[in-house]
C-alpha positions as CSV (number, residue, x, y, z in Angstrom):
1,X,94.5,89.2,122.7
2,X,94.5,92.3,125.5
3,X,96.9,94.6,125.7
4,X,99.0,95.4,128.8
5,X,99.3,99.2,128.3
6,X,99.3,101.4,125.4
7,X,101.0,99.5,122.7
8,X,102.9,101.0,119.4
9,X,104.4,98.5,116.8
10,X,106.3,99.7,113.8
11,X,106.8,97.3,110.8
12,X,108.7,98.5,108.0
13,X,109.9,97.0,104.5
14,X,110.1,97.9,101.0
15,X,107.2,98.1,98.4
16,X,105.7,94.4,98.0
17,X,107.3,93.2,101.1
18,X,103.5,92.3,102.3
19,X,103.6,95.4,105.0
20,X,99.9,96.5,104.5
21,X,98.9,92.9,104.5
22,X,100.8,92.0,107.7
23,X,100.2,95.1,109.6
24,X,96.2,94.9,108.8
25,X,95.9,91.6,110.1
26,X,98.0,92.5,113.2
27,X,96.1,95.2,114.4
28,X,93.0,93.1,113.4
29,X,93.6,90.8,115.3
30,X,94.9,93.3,118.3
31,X,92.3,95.4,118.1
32,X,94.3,98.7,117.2
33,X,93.9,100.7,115.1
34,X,96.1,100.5,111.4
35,X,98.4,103.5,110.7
36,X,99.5,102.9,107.3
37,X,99.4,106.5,105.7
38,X,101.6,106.5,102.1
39,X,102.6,108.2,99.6
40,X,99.9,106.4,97.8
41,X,97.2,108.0,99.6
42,X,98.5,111.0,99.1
43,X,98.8,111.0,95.8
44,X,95.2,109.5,95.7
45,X,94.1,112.8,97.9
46,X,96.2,115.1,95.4
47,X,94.7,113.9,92.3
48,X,98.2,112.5,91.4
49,X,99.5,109.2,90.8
50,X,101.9,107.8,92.1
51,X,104.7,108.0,89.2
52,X,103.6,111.7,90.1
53,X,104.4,112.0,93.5
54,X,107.6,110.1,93.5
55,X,109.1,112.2,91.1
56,X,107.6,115.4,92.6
57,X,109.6,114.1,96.0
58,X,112.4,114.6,94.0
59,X,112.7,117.8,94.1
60,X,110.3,119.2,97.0
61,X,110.9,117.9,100.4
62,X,107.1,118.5,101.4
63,X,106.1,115.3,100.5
64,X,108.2,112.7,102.5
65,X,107.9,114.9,105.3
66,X,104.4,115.4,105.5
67,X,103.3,111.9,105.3
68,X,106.2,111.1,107.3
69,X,105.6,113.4,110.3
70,X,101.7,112.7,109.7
71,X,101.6,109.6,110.3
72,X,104.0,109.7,113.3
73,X,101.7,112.1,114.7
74,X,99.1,109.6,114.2
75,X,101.0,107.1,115.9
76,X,101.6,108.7,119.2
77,X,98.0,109.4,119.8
78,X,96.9,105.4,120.6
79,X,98.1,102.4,120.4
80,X,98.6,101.1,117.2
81,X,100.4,99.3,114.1
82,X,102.0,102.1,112.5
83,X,103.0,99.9,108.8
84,X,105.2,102.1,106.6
85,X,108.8,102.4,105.0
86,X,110.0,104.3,107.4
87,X,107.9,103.3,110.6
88,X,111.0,101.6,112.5
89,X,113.3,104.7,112.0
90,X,110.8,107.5,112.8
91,X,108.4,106.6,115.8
92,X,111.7,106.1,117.8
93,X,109.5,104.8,120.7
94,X,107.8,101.9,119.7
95,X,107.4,98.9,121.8
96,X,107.8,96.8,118.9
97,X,110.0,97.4,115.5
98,X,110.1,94.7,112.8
99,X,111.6,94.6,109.3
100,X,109.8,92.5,106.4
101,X,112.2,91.3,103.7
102,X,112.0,89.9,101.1
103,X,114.1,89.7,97.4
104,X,113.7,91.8,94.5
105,X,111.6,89.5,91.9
106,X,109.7,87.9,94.6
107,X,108.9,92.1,95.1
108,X,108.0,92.7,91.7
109,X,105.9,89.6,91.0
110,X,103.3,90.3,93.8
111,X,103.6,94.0,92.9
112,X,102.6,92.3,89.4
113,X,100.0,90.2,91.3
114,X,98.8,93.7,93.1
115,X,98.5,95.9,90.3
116,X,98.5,94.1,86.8
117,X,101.3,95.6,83.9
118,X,104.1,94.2,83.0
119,X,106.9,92.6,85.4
120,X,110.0,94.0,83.3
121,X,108.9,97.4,83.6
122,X,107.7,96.8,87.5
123,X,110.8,95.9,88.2
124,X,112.8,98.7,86.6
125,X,109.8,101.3,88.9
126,X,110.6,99.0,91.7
127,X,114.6,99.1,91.7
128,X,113.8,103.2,90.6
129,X,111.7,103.8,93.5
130,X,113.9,101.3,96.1
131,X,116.7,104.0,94.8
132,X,115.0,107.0,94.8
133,X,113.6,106.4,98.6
134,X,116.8,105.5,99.7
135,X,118.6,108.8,98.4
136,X,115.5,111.1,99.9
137,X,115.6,109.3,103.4
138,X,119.7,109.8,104.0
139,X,119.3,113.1,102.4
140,X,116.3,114.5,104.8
141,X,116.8,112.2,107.5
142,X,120.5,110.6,107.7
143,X,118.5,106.9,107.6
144,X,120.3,104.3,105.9
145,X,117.0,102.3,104.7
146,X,119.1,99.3,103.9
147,X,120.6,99.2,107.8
148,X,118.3,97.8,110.2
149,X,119.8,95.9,112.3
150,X,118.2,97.1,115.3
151,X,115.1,95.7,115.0
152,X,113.5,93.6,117.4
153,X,112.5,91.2,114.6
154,X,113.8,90.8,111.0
155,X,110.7,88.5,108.9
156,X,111.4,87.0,105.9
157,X,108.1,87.0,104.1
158,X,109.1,84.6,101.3
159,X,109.8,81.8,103.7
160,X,106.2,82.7,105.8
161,X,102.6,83.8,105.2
162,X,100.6,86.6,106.3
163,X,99.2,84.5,108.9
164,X,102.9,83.2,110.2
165,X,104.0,86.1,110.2
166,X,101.0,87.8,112.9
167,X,101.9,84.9,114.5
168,X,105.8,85.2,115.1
169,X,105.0,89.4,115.9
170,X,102.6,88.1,118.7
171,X,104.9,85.8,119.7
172,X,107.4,88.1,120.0
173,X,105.1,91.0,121.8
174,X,104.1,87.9,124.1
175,X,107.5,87.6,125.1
176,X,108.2,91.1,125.7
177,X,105.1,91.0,128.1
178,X,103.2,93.6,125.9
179,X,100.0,91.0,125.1
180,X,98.6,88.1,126.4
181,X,96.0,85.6,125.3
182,X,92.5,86.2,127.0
């Protein structure tokens, strides 16, 4: 694939959606470089888990905000797949926006798959997390996580794989004359 001109592509979904799969394989295969800066790697550089951080978000603003003006910071410098909750509402300008769904159990049984435990109590963290995200982002931000119907593609990655899914973005970036096949 080459690139026309500076390309930024913002995928966004909720946890176990398969963003971190999807948007490594796409700038893999693009060449760019992989924004995909979470709460989980900030936890991991706070000593914290991520139970921790979630619930410290809770109360003290300083977390969504850093990673979240971080990683748009990040973004702007080169072209890139920026892959994170929050990607398609906050790098306002990118060439590419697409929103990875996919139901709740199907969530919580590759979280399962991800991280080992128990799927009852993943999917209580899950639906707890999907809640407590939504509340912060409309508090800080006025974002209605749940609306986003302005994306240039909505995925449903229970119905495709990984693979299909690279496929139907590149597609889709082809068609908007941002890449083409060398």
């Amino acid at each position: 694939m080459k690139l026309n001109k500076e390309v930024r592509i913002a995928i966004s979904g909720k946890s176990g959606c398969g963003n971190t799969t999807v948007s490594t394989l796409l700038s893999q295969k693009l060449g760019i470089t992989l924004i995909n800066y979470t709460f989980r790697q900030l936890a991991a550089e706070k000593g914290l888990t991520l139970a921790q951080v979630i619930e410290n978000a809770k109360t003290d603003d300083y977390y969504d905000k850093y990673v979240d003006t971080h990683q748009v910071e990040l973004a702007r410098a080169e072209s890139c797949v920026l892959g994170s909750r929050l990607a398609i509402w906050m790098l306002k300008e990118a060439d590419l926006k697409v929103y990875l769904k996919l139901d709740e159990d199907t969530r919580a049984k590759r979280i399962l798959n991800r991280e080992g435990g128990d799927l009852e109590e993943i999917k209580k963290f899950t639906q707890m997390r999907d809640s407590e995200d939504s509340r912060r982002y409309k508090t800080l931000y006025d974002i209605d996580n749940n609306n986003y119907d302005f994306v240039d593609l909505v995925i449903d990655t229970g119905t495709n794989n990984p693979e299909q899914i690279v496929e139907i973005i590149l597609n889709k970036l082809k068609e908007k004359g941002l890449v083409e096949e060398v």
